[in-house]
N, C-alpha and C positions, 0 to 999 in steps of 0.2 A: 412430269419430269422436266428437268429446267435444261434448254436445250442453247449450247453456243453455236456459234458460225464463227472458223476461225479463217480469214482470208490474208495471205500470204506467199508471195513468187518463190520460196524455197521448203523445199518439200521436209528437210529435215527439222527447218522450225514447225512447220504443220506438224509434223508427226509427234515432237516433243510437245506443246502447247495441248495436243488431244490425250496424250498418256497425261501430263498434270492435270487438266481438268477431270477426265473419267477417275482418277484415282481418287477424285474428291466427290465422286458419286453424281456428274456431270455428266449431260449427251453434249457428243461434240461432231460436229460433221466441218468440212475444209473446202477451201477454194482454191484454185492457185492463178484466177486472173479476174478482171473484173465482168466480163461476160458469164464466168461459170460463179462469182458471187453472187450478182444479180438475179441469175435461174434459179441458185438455191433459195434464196433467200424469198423470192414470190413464190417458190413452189410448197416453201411451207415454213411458216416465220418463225423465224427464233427468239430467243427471251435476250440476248444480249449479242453482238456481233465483233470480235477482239479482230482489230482492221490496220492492216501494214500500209503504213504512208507510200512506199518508195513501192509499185508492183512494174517489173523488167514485164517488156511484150502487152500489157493492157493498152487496150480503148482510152480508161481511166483510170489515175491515179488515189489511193488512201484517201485524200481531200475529196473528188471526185464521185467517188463513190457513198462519201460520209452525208455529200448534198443528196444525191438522188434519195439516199436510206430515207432522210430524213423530211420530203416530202410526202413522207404516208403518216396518215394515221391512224392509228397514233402510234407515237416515234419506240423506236427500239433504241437501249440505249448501246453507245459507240465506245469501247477503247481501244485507241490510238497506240500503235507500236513501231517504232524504229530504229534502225543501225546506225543509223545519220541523224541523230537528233539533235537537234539544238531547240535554244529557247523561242525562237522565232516559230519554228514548225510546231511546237508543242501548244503554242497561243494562239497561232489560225487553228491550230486542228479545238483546242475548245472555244472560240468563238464561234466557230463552224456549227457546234453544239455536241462535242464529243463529251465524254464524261468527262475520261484521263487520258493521258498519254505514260509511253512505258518506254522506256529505253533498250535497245538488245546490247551487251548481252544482259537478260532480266534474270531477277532472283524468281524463283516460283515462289515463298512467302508472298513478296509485291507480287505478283500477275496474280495470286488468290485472292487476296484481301482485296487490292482493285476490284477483281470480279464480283466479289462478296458484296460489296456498297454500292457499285453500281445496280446490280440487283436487288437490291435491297430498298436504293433511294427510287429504281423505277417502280416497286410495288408500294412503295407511300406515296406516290405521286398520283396511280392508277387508284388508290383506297381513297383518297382525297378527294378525287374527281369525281366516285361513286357517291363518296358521301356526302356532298355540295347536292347530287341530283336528287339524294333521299331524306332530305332535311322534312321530319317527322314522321317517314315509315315507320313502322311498330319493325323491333328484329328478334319477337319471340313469340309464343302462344302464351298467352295470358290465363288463367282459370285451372279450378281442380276438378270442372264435372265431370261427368262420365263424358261425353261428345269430345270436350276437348283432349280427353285423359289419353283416350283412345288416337286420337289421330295424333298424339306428340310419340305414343309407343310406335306406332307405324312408321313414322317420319325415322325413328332409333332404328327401324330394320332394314330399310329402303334403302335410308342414304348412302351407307356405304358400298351397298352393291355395285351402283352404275348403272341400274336400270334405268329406261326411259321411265317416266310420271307424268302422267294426267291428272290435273289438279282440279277438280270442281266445284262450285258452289258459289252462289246469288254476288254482285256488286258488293264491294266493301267490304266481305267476310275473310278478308286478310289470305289470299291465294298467293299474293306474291309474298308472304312472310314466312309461307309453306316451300314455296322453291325458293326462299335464299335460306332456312335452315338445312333443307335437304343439300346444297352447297356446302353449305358450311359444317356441315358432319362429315360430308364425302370426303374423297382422297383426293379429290382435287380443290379444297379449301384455298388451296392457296396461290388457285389460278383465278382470270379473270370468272366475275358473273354478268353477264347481259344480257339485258330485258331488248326484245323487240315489241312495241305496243302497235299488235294488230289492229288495232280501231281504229288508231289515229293515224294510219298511213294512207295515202291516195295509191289506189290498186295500182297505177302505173310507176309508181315510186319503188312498189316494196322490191324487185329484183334488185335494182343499183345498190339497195339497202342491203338487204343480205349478202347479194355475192362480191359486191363492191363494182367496181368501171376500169377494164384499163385505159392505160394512161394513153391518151389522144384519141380515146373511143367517143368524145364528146367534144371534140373539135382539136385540131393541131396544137402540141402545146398542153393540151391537160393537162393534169396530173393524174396521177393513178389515184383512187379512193380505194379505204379498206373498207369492206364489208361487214357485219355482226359477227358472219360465221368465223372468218378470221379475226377477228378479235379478241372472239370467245375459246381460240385456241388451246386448248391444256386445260380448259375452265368449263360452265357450264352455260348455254346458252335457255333463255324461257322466252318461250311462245305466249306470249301474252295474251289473251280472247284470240285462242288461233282460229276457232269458228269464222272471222273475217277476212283470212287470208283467200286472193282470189282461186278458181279452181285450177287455175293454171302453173298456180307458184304451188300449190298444194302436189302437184305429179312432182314439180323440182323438186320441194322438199324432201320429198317420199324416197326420192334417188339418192338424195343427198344421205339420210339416215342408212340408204342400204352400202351404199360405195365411199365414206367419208371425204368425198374429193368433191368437186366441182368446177365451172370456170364463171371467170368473172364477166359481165357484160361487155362485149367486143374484143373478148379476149379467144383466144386457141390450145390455151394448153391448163390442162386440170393443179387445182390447186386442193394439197392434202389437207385437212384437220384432225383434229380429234377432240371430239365435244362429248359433251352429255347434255342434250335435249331435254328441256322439261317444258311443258305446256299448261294452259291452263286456258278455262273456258264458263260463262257462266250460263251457255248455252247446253241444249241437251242436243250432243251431238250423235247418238244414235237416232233422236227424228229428223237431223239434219242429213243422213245418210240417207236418210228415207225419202227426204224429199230432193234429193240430187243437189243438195248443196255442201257437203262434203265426203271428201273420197274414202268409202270406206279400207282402203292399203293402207293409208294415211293413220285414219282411227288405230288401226290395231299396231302401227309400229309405236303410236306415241302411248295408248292406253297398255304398256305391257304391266304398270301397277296405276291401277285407278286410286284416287284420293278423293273423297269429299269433305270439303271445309261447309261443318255446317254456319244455319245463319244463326244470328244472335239470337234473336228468338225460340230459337230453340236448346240455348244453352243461356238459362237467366241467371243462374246461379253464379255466371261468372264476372254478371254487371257488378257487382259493389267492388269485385278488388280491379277490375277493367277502368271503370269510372275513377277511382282513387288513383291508379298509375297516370292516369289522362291529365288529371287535376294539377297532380306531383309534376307532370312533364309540362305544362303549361305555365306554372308558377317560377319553374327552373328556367325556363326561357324567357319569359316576359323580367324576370328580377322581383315579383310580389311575395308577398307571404304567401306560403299554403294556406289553405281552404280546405275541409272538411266537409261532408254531408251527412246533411241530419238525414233520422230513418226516414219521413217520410219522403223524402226524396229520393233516397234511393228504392224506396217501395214502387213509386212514381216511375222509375227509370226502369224497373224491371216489367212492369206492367203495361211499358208500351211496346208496339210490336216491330219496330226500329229498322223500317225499309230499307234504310240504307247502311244498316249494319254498323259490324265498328267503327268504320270511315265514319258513322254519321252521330254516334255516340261520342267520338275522340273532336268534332269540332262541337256538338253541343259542350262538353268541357273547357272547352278553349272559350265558346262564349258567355259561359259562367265567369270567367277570370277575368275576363275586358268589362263585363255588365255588370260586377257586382267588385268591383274594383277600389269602390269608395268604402268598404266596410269591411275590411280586413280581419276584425275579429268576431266576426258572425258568423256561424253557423249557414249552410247554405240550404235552405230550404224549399219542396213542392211549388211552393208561391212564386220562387224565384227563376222556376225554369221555362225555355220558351212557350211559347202560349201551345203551341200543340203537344205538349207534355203537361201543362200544368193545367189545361182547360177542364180536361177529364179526369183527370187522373185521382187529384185531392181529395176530391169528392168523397169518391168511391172507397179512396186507401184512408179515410180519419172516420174517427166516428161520430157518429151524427150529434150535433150539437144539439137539434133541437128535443132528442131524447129524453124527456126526465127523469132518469134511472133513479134518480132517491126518490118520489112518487110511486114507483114498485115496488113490490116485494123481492124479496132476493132473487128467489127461481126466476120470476119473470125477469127481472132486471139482468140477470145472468146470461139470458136466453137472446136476449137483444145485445147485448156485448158480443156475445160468443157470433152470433151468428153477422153480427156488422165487422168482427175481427178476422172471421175463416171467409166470407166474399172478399174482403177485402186481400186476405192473401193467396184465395183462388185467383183474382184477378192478375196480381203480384207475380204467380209463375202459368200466368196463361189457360188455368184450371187443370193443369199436371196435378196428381192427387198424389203420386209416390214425393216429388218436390215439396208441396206445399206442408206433407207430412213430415218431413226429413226437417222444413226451417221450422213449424209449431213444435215438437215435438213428439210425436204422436205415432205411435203404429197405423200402417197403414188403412185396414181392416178399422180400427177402431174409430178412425178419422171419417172412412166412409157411415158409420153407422151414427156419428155424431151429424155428420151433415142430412142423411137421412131422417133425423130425429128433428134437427130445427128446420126442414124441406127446403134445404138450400139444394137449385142440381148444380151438377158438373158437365163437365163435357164428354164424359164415359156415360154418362144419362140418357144425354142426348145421342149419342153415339149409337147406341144400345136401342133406343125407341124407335 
C-alpha cells in the first residue's frame, strides 16, 4: 500500500490533505511539527512526504526538514506546499531536491496529479537503479520439461500468498530468478526487491547493512544510513546464500521475521517494516542445523514453502531453447548477427554435465559470439565450442568415420549405426532412458529391448547390478 506523510502546522489542512488522498485509495498518516515529522518518518518510511514550507513552533522549517529527508538513502520523494509562496520559495525548495511545489489554497486535481508523478517518477528511478545492477540476469525460467514445468506451477501458487520461500539448489541454477518471479506475481510487485548477498559480506558489516546506523552512531556528524530491511519496505526482501549469515545476526533476524520491527545500530527506538522474506541457499541447511551452524528457529520461519531450483544437468531437455535465448541475448547486446547451432553442438551442450549451471552455459554463449565473430554466416558447430566441451564430446555424439558401413551388409551396417546413434544420445541426456526415448522416438520399453539387443548398458543397468 502506497503510504504518504503529510506535515503541516494546521490541523485543518492535515485533515483535508488525508481525506483527498485516502479517497484516492492512499495511506496517509500527519505531522504537525518537525520533531513529530522526523519520528514518523524513521519510524516507518513512507513512499512520498507532501511538506509545508512555513511550520509556526518547529526546531525546523519545510526547507529544513526537506535537507535532513534527504540525507538517507535513498531519497523519498518531497512535495513542497505553501500559503506564502512565491517564485523564489518554490526554486530553493526544488534545488534543495523537492519534486514540486504546490500553492494553498490547492486544487485537489494538482495535489493528485503532483502526487501521482512524483510517485511514479520515484519508481522509474528505483527500476533503473535495479536494472543498471542486473545487467544480464535471466528474469524468467526458460524450458518445458518436467523439472522446470513443475517448479514455474509452484512459483503460480506461492507467489501470491506472502509466504516466507526457501529457495534451493547448486550455484548458477538461477535461485535468484525464482525470488524475483515470486516478486513479481506477489501483491507486492510493485514495491521495492532487494537482494542482500550473504557471501560477500564481512560478518562485521552485515548488521549496519540490514538494520542501517543511526545518525552520529559512527561519529558526531554522521549521517543516518538506511538499512535492506528498510528499503525493502512494502516490497520483498532475499537472503541470498543465507547459510553464511553469522550466528548472531541469524537470532536478529529470527526476531525480526517474528515482530517486523527492529532498531538500527546505535539507535533506541524500534523501526516498523513490512517485508516478505525470501531466502535462498545452495547449502543443505538441515546438516548445517546438525552441525551447529545454523539456527534451527531460523530454518523453519524461512522454510515455511521449500523450493528446489534444480541443476541443469538434470533438466537437458531445456539446453537447446536455453542455449538459443543466450545466443539471441548476446547478439542483441554485442550489435552482431544471430548465430544459430548446428545439432551437433547442441548434442555437445547437452551431454555435458555443466557445474556451473546456467550461469556457466549463458557465458559459454556469450563466448561463442566474441570467438566465432569473424563468420557470421556459419553455422555454429561441436568443433567450435570451448575445449572442455568440445574435447569429449564430438567424438562420442558423430559417427564414427572410420566405420565402413558400405563393406557391410545392411543388418550389420544397421547395427553399427543404430548402436553409435542410441550411445551417442544416451550420452546426450546423461543415460536417462525415458529422455532419450521421448527425442528418438521410441517407446520406452521398446528402446530398452533395442539397447539390450545391440548390448549397449545404461545407467538403470548399472543401477540395478
Amino acid at each position: 500500500m502506497t503510504e504518504i506523510l503529510i506535515v503541516d502546522d494546521e490541523p485543518d489542512i492535515r485533515l483535508l490533505v488525508e481525506a483527498i488522498l485516502k479517497d484516492e485509495g492512499y495511506e496517509a498518516r500527519s505531522a504537525g511539527t518537525s520533531d513529530e515529522a522526523l519520528a514518523a518518518y524513521r519510524a516507518r518510511r513512507p513512499n512520498l512526504v507532501i511538506l509545508d514550507v512555513w511550520l509556526q513552533g518547529s526546531k525546523l522549517d519545510g526547507i529544513g526538514i526537506l535537507e535532513v529527508l534527504h540525507q538517507e538513502v535513498p531519497r523519498v520523494p518531497v512535495v513542497m506546499m505553501s500559503g506564502h509562496g512565491t517564485i523564489e520559495t518554490a526554486v530553493a525548495a526544488i534545488q534543495r531536491g523537492a519534486y514540486d511545489f504546490i500553492e494553498k489554497p490547492f486544487n485537489s486535481d494538482r495535489l493528485l496529479l503532483v502526487v501521482k508523478r512524483a510517485l511514479e517518477t520515484a519508481k522509474l528511478e528505483a527500476e533503473n537503479a535495479e536494472l543498471r545492477q542486473r545487467v544480464g540476469a535471466e528474469g524468467n525460467l526458460v524450458g518445458e520439461g518436467h523439472g522446470i514445468a513443475h517448479l514455474r506451477s509452484t512459483i503460480e501458487k506461492v507467489a501470491p500468498t506472502g509466504s516466507r520461500v526457501l529457495i534451493s539448489g547448486p550455484p548458477g541454477a538461477g535461485k535468484e530468478t525464482v525470488a524475483r518471479l515470486i516478486h513479481g506475481k506477489s501483491r507486492r510487485a510493485d514495491g521495492p526487491f532487494v537482494v542482500l548477498s550473504c557471501a560477500t559480506r564481512a560478518p562485521e558489516k552485515f548488521e549496519s547493512e540490514l538494520f542501517g546506523v543511526e545518525a552520529g552512531a559512527e561519529g558526531a556528524g554522521a549521517p543516518r544510513k538506511i538499512g535492506v530491511l528498510e528499503r525493502a519496505h512494502g516490497g520483498t526482501l532475499l537472503l541470498d546464500e543465507v547459510s553464511e549469515l553469522p550466528m548472531e545476526t541469524q537470532g536478529k533476524i529470527a526476531r525480526v521475521l517474528q515482530e517486523q520491527s527492529f532498531e538500527r545500530v546505535g539507535g533506541n527506538g524500534r523501526v516498523k517494516v513490512d517485508i516478505r522474506v525470501l531466502a535462498s541457499s545452495a547449502k543443505d541447511l538441515p546438516a548445517a542445523i546438525n552441525t551447529g551452524h545454523f539456527r534451527e528457529d531460523l530454518y523453519y520461519r524461512l522454510a515455511v514453502v521449500p523450493l528446489r531450483v534444480p541443476a541443469l544437468k538434470e533438466r537437458r531437455e531445456d539446453i537447446p531453447v536455453l542455449a538459443g535465448q543466450f545466443l539471441k541475448h548476446a547478439a542483441d547486446i554485442s550489435g552482431l548477427p544471430a548465430r544459430t547451432l548446428a545439432s551437433d553442438a547442441v548434442a555437445a551442450l547437452q551431454a555435458h554435465d555443466w557445474p556451473g549451471n546456467v550461469r556457466q552455459l549463458r557465458n559459454v554463449m556469450e563466448w561463442l559470439m566474441i570467438m566465432r565473430a569473424a563468420e557470421p554466416g556459419e553455422m555454429l558447430h561441436a568443433e567450435h565450442l570451448p575445449t572442455e566441451l568440445a574435447s569429449h564430446a564430438p567424438s562420442a555424439l558423430s559417427i564414427d568415420p572410420e566405420a565402413d558401413l558400405m563393406a557391410l551388409p545392411l543388418r550389420e551396417a544397421r547395427d553399427v549405426f543404430e548402436t553409435q546413434y542410441l550411445q551417442a544420445q544416451l550420452l546426450r541426456f546423461g543415460g536417462n532412458i525415458s529422455r532419450t526415448a521421448n527425442f528418438v522416438g521410441m517407446e520406452r520399453s521398446a528402446l530398452h529391448r533395442k539397447l539390450k539387443q545391440l548390448g549397449i548398458g545404461t545407467a538403470d543397468d548399472r543401477g540395478s547390478a
